[in-house]
Phi, psi and omega in degrees: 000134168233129216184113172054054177059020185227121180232149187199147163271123207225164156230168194245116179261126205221124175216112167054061127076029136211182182290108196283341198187129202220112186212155170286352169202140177226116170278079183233163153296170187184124172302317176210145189240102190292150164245096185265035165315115169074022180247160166236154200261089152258169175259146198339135164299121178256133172263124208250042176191089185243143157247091181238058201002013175268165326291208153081320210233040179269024179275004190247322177178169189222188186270307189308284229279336218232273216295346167291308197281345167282327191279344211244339167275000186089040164263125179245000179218144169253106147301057203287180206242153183271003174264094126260192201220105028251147190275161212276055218252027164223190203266329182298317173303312180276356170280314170313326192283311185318335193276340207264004178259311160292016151268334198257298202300143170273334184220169178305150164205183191202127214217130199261156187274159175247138152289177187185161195315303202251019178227072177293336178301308178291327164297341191270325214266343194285168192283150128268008171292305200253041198203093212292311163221234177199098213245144158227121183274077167302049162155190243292150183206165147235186223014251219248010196254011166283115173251115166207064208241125202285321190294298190289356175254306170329325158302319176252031151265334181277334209234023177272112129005326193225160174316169185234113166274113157303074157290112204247104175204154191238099182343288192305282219286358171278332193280323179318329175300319205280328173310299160331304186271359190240341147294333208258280197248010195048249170281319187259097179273110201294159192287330176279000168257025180310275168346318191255331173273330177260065214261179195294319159327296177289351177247356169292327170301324178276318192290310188283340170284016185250323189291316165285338154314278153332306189275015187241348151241015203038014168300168188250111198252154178236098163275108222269159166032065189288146180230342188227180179260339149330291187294014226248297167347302200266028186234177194222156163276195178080164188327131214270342195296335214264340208242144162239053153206109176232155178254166145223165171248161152241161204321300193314298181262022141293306213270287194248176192245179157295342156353306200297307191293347176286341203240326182261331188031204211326319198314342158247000167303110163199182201260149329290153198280157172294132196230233198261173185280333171253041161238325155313319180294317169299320189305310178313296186287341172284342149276015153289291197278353175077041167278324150285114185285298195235165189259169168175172199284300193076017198316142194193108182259099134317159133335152144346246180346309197299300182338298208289353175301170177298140181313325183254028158270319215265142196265152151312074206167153179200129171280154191187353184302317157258024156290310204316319186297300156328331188266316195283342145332291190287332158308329159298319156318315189290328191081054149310249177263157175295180185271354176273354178302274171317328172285335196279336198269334209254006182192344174268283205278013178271324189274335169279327226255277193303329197059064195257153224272148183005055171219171193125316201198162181245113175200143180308135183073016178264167162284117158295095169282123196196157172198136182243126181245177180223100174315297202241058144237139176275191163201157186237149199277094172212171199299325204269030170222346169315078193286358169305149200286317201290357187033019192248153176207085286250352173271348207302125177087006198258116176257125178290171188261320166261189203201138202270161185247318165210164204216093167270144144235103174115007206083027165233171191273102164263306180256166197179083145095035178090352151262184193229127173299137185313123173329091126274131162326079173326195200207144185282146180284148176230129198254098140035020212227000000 
């Protein structure tokens, strides 16, 4: 078991779906006994940055199809985003989205409400007992969920109830980019100029003007998917219970550089862009030293098809939810991070940082969330195992070192060696606060 900075060989008692009971031996009866001799019991990945595009945009994935390919990499609980169609900007759309998670979701979930110009009103009126955050795109959006109205952003940093999630990049100066390069290469714009059109400038400008802000209203701020290392500056180390301004990284730019696009183009082209190897690197050690708080995906599935178009045809996003857990394995493999590091980052302080109720950590009276790996089984990343609805994966042809084996959510085994258990309903998260 790795569990609080601790690996200890244990054994685990799971009663009416949560954990009863934690000993180096526990001699009881048991309707089924798993036997997990030479695996190792982490607790679930919970992911507080998901796309998984219901309603409207499900020719790319849906909460069934994306959250089943999430139970099989060991994630059991999500926090997904509000731009879909229609996107999630009143307490009604989310209450629709919720119902639509108890019928689908494979795992626990959670759904963030969006901000906008004009609904400060709605942000006021949200739960925080059943709500995960407050998402604001402080740059590029589509329709109506860009907020950048000085007045609509200062309201709904004072006056949200709940964390507040960042997307930080500052429009004018990426469209000044795009101007440039469309000047230069017209449409065909090499992939490798992601990086330089999504430049470092916009998201350190966006990101420190979010930082002041927050610290100029105390709002509790999360800033999502940090990319280069000037920003890292604005964030502090130490225990996350201590801070109301906290950050994350993500897989995808833990794992690759600009190196990556000659050989991947668009298949990594996303918002905020994938950048030099000595930012990824800095990126690495600020979730080392706890400057990153927590890891999470940003998973977000395009089509095929849509991929293979011209840089300013081809959308922004890579699916990855059921990689993640495995690639940050092999990062572990690498001596990147330790393996208490990544749990701590990627399912303890995702549970601190939401305060989310008794998931999270493997402790007696907790809900079993539970994923068992087989650390030196290998595996090779290919399409006929792909469960993504959009079925491609930027690992594609890559053999992991590990391999995830089982999946509890709730205290039941739902995957189990490539197979799925008969569809039970995660359960919506509830947070503490």
């Amino acid at each position: 078991m790795v569990n609080e900075g601790v690996q200890a060989v244990v054994d685990v008692l799971i009663e009416q779906g949560r954990i009863a009971k934690i000993a180096p031996q526990i001699n009881q009866a048991a309707a089924q006994v798993i036997d997990a001799a030479g695996l190792h019991l982490l607790p679930g990945m919970i992911d507080d940055q998901v796309h998984f595009r219901e309603p409207g945009l499900v020719s790319k994935g849906d909460i069934a199809s994306e959250s089943r390919a999430a139970l099989a990499g060991g994630t059991t609980s999500y926090m997904e985003m509000p731009n879909v169609n229609p996107p999630t900007i009143s307490l009604a759309a989310l209450e629709a989205k919720y119902a639509l998670g108890a019928q689908k979701s494979w795992v626990n979930y959670s759904f963030y409400l969006g901000a906008t110009n004009d609904n400060v009103d709605e942000v006021r009126r949200v739960n925080p007992r059943d709500v995960c955050g407050v998402k604001i795109f402080m740059g590029s959006s589509t329709g109506n969920m860009l907020v950048d109205h000085e007045a609509a952003l200062r309201a709904i940093f004072s006056e949200s109830p709940i964390l507040i999630a960042t997307h930080c990049e500052d429009t004018p100066m990426i469209k000044a980019q795009e101007a440039l390069y469309r000047e230069r290469y017209g449409d065909d714009v090499p992939m490798s100029a992601h990086p330089d059109i999504r430049c470092r400038e916009a998201c350190y400008k966006s990101s420190s003007m979010a930082v002041a802000l927050a610290k100029e209203t105390g709002a509790r701020l999360h800033v999502l998917h940090i990319t280069t290392a000037e920003e890292l500056a604005l964030f502090e180390p130490g225990p996350v219970e201590n801070k109301r301004i906290t950050a994350e990284a993500c897989v995808h730019h833990l794992w690759f550089s600009d190196a990556d696009y000659e050989r991947l183009g668009s298949l990594i082209k996303c918002n905020p862009a994938v950048k030099a190897q000595s930012d990824r690197d800095a990126i690495r050690q600020a979730v080392i030293d706890g400057r990153i708080d927590v890891i999470a995906t940003d998973h977000a599935p395009h089509t095929w098809e849509e991929k293979q178009q011209s840089y300013f045809a081809a959308p922004s996003g890579l699916p990855q939810v059921q990689q993640s857990l495995t690639a940050l394995l092999d990062l572990v493999h690498q001596g990147v991070f330790s393996l208490e590091t990544v749990v701590d980052r990627f399912s303890h302080n995702v549970a601190r940082l939401y305060q989310v109720e008794d998931r999270g950590f493997i402790r007696e009276g907790y809900w079993a969330d539970l994923v068992l790996v087989d650390m030196q089984r290998p595996h090779l990343d290919d399409r006929a195992h792909n469960l993504y609805k959009c079925q491609w994966s930027p690992w594609e042809g890559h053999t992991f070192k590990s391999s995830v084996v089982k999946t509890l959510v709730n205290g039941r085994v739902m995957y189990d060696e490539g197979r799925f258990a008969e569809f039970v309903p995660g359960q919506r998260l509830l947070f503490s606060r």
